[in-house]
ZAGU-897789 format. One record per residue: residue number from 1; residue in one letter; z, x, y of N, C-alpha, C in turn. Coordinates in steps of 0.2 Angstrom, whole numbers. Atoms other than C-alpha are relative to their C-alpha. Layout:
<pts>
<n:NUM; res:a; nw:Z; nu:X; nv:Y; caw:Z; cau:X; cav:Y; cw:Z; cu:X; cv:Y>
...
</pts>
This chain:
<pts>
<n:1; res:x; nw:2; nu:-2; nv:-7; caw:1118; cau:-87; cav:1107; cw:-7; cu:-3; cv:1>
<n:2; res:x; nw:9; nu:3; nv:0; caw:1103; cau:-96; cav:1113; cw:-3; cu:3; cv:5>
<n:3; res:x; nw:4; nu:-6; nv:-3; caw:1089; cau:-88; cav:1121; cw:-5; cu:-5; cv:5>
<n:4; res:x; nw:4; nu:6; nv:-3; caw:1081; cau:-100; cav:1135; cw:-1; cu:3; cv:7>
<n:5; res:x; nw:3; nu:-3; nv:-5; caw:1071; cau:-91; cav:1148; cw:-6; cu:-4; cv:4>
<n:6; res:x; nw:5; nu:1; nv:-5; caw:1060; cau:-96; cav:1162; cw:-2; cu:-9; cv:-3>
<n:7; res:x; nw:3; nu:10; nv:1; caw:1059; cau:-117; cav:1156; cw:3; cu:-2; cv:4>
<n:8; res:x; nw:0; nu:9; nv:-4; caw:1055; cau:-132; cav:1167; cw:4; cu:-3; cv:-5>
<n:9; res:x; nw:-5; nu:4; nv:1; caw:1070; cau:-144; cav:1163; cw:-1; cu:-7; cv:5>
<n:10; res:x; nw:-3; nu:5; nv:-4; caw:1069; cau:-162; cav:1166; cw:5; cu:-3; cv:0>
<n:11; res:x; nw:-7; nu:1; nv:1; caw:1083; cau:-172; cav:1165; cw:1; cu:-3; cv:-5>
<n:12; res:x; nw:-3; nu:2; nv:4; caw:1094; cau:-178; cav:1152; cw:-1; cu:3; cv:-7>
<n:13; res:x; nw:5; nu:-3; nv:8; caw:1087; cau:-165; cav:1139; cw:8; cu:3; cv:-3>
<n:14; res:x; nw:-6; nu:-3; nv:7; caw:1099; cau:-160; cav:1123; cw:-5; cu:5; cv:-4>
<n:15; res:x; nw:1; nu:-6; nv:4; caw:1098; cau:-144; cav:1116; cw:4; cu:2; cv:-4>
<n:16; res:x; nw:-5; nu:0; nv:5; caw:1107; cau:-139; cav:1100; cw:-1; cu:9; cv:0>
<n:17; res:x; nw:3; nu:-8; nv:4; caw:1108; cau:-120; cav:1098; cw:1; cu:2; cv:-5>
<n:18; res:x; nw:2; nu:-2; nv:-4; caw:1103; cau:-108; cav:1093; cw:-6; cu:-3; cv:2>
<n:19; res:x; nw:8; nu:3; nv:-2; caw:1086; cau:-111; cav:1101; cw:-3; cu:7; cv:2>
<n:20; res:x; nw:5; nu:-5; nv:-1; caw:1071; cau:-100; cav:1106; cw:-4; cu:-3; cv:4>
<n:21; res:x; nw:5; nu:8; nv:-4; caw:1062; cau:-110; cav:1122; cw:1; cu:9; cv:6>
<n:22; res:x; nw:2; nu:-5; nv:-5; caw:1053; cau:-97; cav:1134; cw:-7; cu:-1; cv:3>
<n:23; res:x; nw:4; nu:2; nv:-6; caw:1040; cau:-101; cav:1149; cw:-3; cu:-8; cv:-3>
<n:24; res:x; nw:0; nu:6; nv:3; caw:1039; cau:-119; cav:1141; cw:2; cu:-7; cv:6>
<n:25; res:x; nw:-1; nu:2; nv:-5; caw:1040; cau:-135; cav:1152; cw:1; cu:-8; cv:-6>
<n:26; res:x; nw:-1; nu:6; nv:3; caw:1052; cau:-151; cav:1145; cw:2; cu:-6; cv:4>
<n:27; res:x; nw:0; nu:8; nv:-4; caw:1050; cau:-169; cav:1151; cw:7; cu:-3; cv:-1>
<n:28; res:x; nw:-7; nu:3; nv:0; caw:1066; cau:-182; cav:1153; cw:0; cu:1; cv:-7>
<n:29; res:x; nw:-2; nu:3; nv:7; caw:1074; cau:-187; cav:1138; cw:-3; cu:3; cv:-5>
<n:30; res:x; nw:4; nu:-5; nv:6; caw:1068; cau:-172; cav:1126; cw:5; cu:3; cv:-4>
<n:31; res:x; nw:-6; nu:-2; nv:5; caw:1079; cau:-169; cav:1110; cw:-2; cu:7; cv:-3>
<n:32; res:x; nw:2; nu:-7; nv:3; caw:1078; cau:-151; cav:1104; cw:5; cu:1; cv:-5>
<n:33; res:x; nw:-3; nu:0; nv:5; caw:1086; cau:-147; cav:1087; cw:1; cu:8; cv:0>
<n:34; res:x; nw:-2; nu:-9; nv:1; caw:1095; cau:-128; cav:1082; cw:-5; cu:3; cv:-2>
<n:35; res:x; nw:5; nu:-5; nv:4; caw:1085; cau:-116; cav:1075; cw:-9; cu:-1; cv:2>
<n:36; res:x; nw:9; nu:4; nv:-2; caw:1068; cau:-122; cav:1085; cw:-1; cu:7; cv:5>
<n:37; res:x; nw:3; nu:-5; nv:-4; caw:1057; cau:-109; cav:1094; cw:-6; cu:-4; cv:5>
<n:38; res:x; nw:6; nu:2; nv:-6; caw:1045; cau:-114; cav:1110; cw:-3; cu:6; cv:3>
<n:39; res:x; nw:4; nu:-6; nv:-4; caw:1034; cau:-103; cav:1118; cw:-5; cu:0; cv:5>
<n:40; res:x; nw:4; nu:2; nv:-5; caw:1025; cau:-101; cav:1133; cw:-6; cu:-3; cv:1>
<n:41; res:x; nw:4; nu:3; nv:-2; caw:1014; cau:-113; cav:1140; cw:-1; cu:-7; cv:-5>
<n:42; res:x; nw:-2; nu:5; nv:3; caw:1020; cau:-127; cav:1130; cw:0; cu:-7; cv:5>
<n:43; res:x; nw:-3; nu:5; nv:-5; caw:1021; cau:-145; cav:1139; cw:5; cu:-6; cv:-4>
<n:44; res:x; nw:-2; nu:4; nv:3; caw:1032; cau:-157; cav:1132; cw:3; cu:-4; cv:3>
<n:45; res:x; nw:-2; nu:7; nv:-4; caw:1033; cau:-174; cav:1140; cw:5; cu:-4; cv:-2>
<n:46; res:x; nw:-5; nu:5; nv:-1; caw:1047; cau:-187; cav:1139; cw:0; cu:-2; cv:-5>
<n:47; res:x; nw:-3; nu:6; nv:8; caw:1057; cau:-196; cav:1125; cw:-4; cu:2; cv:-6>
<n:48; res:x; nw:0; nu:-5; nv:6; caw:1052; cau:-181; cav:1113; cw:4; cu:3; cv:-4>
<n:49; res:x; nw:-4; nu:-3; nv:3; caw:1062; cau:-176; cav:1099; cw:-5; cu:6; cv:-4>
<n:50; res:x; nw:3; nu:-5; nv:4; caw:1058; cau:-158; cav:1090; cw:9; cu:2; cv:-4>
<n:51; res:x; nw:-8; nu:0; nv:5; caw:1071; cau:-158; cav:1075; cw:-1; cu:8; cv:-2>
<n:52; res:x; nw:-3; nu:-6; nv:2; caw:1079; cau:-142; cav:1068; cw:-6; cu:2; cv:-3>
<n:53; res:x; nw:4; nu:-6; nv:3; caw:1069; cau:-125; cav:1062; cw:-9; cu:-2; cv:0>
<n:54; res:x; nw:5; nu:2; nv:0; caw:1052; cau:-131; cav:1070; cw:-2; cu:7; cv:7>
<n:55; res:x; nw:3; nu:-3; nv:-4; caw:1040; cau:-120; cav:1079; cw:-5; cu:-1; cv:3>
<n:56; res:x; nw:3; nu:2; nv:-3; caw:1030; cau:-123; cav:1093; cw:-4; cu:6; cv:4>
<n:57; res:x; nw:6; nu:-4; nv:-3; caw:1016; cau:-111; cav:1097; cw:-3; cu:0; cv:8>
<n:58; res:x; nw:5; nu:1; nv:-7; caw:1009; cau:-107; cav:1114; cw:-6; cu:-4; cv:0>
<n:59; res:x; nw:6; nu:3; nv:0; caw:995; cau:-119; cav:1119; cw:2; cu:-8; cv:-1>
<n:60; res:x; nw:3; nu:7; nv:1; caw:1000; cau:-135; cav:1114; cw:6; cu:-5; cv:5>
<n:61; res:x; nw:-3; nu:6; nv:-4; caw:1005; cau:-151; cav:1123; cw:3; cu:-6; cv:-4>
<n:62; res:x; nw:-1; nu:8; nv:2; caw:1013; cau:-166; cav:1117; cw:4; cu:-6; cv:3>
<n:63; res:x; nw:-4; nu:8; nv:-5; caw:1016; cau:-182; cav:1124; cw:3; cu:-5; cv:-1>
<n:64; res:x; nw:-6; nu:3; nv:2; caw:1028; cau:-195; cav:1125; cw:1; cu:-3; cv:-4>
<n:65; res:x; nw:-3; nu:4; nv:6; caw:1038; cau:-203; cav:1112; cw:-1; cu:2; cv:-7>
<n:66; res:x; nw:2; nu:-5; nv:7; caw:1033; cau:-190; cav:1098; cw:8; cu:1; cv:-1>
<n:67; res:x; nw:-6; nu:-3; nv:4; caw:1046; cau:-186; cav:1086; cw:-6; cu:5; cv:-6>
<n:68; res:x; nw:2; nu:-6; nv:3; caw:1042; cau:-169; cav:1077; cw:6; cu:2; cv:-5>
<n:69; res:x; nw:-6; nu:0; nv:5; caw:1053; cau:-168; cav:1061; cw:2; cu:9; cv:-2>
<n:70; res:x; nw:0; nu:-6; nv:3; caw:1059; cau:-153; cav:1052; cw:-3; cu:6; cv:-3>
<n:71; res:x; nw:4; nu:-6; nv:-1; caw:1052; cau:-136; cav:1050; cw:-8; cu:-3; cv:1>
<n:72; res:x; nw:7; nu:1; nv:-1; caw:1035; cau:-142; cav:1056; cw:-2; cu:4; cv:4>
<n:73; res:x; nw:3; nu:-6; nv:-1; caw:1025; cau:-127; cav:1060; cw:-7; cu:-3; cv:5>
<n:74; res:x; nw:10; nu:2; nv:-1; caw:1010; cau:-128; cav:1073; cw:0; cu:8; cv:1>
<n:75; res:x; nw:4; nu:-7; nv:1; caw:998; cau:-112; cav:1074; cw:-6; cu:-1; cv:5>
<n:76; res:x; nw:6; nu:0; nv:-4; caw:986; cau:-108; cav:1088; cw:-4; cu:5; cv:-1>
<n:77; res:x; nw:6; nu:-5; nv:3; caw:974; cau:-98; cav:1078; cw:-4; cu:-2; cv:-8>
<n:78; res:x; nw:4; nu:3; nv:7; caw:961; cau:-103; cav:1064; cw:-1; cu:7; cv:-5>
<n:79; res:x; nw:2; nu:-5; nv:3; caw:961; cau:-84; cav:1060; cw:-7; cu:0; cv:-4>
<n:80; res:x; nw:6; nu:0; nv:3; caw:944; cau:-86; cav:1058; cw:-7; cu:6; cv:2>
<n:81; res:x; nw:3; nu:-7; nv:-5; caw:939; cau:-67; cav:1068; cw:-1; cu:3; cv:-6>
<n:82; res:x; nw:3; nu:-5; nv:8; caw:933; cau:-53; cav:1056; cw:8; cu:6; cv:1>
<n:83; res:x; nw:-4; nu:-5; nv:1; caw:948; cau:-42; cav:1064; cw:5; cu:-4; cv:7>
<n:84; res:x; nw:-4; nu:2; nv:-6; caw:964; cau:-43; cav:1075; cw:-1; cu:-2; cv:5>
<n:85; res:x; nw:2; nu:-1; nv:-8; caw:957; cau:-38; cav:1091; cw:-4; cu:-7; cv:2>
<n:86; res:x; nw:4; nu:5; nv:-3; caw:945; cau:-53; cav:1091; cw:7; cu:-9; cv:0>
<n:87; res:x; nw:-5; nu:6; nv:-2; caw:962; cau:-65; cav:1092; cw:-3; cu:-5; cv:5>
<n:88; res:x; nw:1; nu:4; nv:-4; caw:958; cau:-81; cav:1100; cw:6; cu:-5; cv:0>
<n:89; res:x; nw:-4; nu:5; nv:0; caw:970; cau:-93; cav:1106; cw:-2; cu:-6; cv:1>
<n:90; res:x; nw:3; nu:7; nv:0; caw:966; cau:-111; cav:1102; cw:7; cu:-5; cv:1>
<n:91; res:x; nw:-4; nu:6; nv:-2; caw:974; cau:-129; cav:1108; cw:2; cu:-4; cv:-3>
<n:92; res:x; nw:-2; nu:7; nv:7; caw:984; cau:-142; cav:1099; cw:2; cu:-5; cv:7>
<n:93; res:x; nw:-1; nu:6; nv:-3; caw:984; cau:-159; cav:1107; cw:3; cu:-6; cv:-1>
<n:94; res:x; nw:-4; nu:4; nv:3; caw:997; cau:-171; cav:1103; cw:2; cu:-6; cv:2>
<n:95; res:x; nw:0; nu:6; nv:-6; caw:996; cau:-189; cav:1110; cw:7; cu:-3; cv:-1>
<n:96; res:x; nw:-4; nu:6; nv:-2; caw:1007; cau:-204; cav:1113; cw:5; cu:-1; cv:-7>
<n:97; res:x; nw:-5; nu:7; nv:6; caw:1022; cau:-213; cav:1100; cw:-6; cu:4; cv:-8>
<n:98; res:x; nw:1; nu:-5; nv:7; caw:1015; cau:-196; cav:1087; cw:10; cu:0; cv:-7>
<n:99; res:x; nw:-2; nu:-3; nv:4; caw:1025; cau:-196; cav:1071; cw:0; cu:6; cv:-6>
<n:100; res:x; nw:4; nu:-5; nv:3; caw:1025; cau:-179; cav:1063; cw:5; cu:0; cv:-6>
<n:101; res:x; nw:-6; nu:2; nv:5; caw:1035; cau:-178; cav:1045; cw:0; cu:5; cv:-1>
<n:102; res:x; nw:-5; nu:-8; nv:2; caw:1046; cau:-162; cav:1040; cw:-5; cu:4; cv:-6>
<n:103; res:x; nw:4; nu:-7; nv:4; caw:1037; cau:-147; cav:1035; cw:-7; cu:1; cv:-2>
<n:104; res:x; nw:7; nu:3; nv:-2; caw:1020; cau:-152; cav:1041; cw:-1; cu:7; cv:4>
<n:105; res:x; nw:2; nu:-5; nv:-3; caw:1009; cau:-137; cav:1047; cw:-7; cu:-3; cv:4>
<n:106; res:x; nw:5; nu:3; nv:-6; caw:997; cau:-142; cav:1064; cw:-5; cu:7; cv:1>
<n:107; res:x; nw:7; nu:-5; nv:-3; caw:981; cau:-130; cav:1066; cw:-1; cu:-1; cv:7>
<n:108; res:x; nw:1; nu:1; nv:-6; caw:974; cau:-130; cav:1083; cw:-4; cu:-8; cv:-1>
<n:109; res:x; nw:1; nu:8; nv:2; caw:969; cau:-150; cav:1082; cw:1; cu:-3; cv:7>
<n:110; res:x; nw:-5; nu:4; nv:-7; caw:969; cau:-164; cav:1095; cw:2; cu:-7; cv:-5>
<n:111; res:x; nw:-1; nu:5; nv:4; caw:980; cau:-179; cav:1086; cw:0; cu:-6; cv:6>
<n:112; res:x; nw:1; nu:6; nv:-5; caw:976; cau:-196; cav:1093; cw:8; cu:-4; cv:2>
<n:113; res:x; nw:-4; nu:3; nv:0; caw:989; cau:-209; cav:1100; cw:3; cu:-2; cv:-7>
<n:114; res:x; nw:-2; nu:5; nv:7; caw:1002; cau:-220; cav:1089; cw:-1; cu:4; cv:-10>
<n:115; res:x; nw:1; nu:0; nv:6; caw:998; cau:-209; cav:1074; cw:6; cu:2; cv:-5>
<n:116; res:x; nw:-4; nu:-1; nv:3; caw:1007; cau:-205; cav:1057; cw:0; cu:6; cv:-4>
<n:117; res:x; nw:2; nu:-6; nv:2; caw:1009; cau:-187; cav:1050; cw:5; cu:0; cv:-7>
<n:118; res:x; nw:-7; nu:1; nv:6; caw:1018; cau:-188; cav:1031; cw:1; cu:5; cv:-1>
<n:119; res:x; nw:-5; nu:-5; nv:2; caw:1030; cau:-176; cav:1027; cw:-5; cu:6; cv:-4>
<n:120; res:x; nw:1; nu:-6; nv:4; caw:1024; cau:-157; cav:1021; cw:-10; cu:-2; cv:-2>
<n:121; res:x; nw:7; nu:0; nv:-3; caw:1003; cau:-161; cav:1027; cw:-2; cu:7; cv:5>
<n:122; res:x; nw:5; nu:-7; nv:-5; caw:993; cau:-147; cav:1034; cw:-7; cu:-5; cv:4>
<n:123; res:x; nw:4; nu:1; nv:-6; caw:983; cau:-154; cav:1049; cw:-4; cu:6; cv:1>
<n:124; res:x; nw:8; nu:-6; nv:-1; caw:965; cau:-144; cav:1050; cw:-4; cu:-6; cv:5>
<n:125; res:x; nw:6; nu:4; nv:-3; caw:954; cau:-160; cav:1057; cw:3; cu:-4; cv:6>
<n:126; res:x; nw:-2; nu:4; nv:-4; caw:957; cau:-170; cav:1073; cw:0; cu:-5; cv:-4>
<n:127; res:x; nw:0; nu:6; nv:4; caw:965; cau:-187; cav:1071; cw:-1; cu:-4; cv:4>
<n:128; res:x; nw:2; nu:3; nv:-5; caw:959; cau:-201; cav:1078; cw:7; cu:-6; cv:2>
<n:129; res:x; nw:-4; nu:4; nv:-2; caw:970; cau:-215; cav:1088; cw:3; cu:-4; cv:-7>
<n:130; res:x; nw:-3; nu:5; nv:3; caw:980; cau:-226; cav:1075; cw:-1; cu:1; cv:-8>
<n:131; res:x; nw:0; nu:-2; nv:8; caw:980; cau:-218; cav:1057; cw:6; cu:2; cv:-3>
<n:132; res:x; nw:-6; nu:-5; nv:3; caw:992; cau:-212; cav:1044; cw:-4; cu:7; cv:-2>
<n:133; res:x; nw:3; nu:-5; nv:3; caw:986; cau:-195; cav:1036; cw:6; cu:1; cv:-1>
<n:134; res:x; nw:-4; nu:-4; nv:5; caw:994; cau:-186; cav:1024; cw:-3; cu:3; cv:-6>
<n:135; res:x; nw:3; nu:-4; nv:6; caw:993; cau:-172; cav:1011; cw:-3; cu:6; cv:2>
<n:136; res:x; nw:4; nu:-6; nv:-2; caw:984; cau:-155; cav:1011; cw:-6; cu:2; cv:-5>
<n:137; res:x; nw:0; nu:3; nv:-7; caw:973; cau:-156; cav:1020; cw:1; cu:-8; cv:1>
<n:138; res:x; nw:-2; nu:7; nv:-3; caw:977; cau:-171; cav:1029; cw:-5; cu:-2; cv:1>
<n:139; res:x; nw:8; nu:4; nv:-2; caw:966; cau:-186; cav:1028; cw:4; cu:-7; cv:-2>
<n:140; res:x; nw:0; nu:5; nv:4; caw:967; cau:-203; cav:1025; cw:-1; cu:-3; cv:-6>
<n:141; res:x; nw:0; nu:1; nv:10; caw:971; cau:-212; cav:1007; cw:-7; cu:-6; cv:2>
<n:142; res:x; nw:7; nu:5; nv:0; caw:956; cau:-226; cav:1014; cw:0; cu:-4; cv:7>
<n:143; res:x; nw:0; nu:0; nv:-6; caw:952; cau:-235; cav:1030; cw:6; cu:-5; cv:1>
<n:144; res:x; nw:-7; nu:7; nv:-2; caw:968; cau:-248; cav:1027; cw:5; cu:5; cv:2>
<n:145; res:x; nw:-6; nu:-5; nv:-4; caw:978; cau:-234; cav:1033; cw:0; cu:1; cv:8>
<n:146; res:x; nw:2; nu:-1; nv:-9; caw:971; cau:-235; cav:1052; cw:5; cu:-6; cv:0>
<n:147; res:x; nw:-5; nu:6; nv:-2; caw:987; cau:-245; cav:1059; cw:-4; cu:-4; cv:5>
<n:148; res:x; nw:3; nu:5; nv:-5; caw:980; cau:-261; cav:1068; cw:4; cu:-2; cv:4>
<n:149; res:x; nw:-6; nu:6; nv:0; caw:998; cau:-269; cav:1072; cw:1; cu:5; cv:9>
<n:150; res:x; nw:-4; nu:-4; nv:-7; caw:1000; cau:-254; cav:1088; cw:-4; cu:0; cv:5>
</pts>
C-alpha cells in the first residue's frame, strides 16, 4: 500500500510502490522507485529518476535530468547542536544533468550542475559545476576529473 499525501504531480510521473511521498512537489517525466520516502518541502523538477530504497529529506531541491541511484540517503542536519532541542534544518541543493551512484549519503550541500557522484560517497563539501567526486568524504582523485566535454 503506498502512502502519497498532499504531492504536487506533474505529468507523466511513474511511481513504483510501496512509496512514502508526503507535502512534496514532482516535475514532468519523474521516475520514482519502490521503497523511496520523500518529505515535505521537497522540489523535484522534470526528467528525474530516484531509484529504489532512497530517502529524500525535507529541504532539498533537485533539478532536472538528475538520476539518483539506490539507497542514497540525503540528511538535512550536520548534527552539529550540543542537544536536540537546538535542531536546525539545513538545505541540499542539487543542480542540473546530477549523477548520484547507489548508497551515496548527501549532507546539507549545494552540488553543482553536470556533476558525477560514485557509488557509496558521503557528500559533506559543495561541489562545483562539472566534477566527478567520489569516496568518503567525497572529493576529487586530481583536477583531470573536472569534466570539460559538458
Amino acid at each position: 500500500m503506498s502512502g502519497i499525501k498532499s504531492v504536487k504531480l506533474g505529468n507523466n510521473i511513474s511511481i513504483n510502490n510501496p512509496v512514502n511521498l508526503y507535502g512534496c512537489t514532482l516535475g514532468d517525466n519523474v521516475k520514482i522507485g519502490p521503497f523511496v520516502e520523500i518529505q515535505k518541502d521537497v522540489n523535484i523538477k522534470g526528467n528525474v529518476t530516484i531509484s529504489s530504497h532512497s530517502f529524500i529529506c525535507s529541504g532539498v531541491d533537485i533539478d532536472e535530468g538528475t538520476f539518483v541511484g539506490h539507497g542514497v540517503m540525503f540528511i538535512n542536519d550536520k548534527f552539529d547542536s550540543t542537544t536536540i532541542e537546538n535542531w536546525i534544518e539545513r538545505k541540499t541543493k542539487v543542480g542540473k544533468n546530477v549523477r548520484i551512484g547507489s548508497n551515496s549519503t548527501i549532507l546539507p550541500v549545494i552540488i553543482g550542475d553536470n556533476v558525477i557522484i560514485g557509488a557509496g560517497s558521503v557528500v559533506t563539501k559543495d561541489i562545483p559545476d562539472n566534477f566527478i567526486v567520489y569516496g568518503n568524504p567525497a572529493k576529487p582523485k586530481t583536477n583531470e576529473y573536472k569534466i570539460s566535454y559538458i
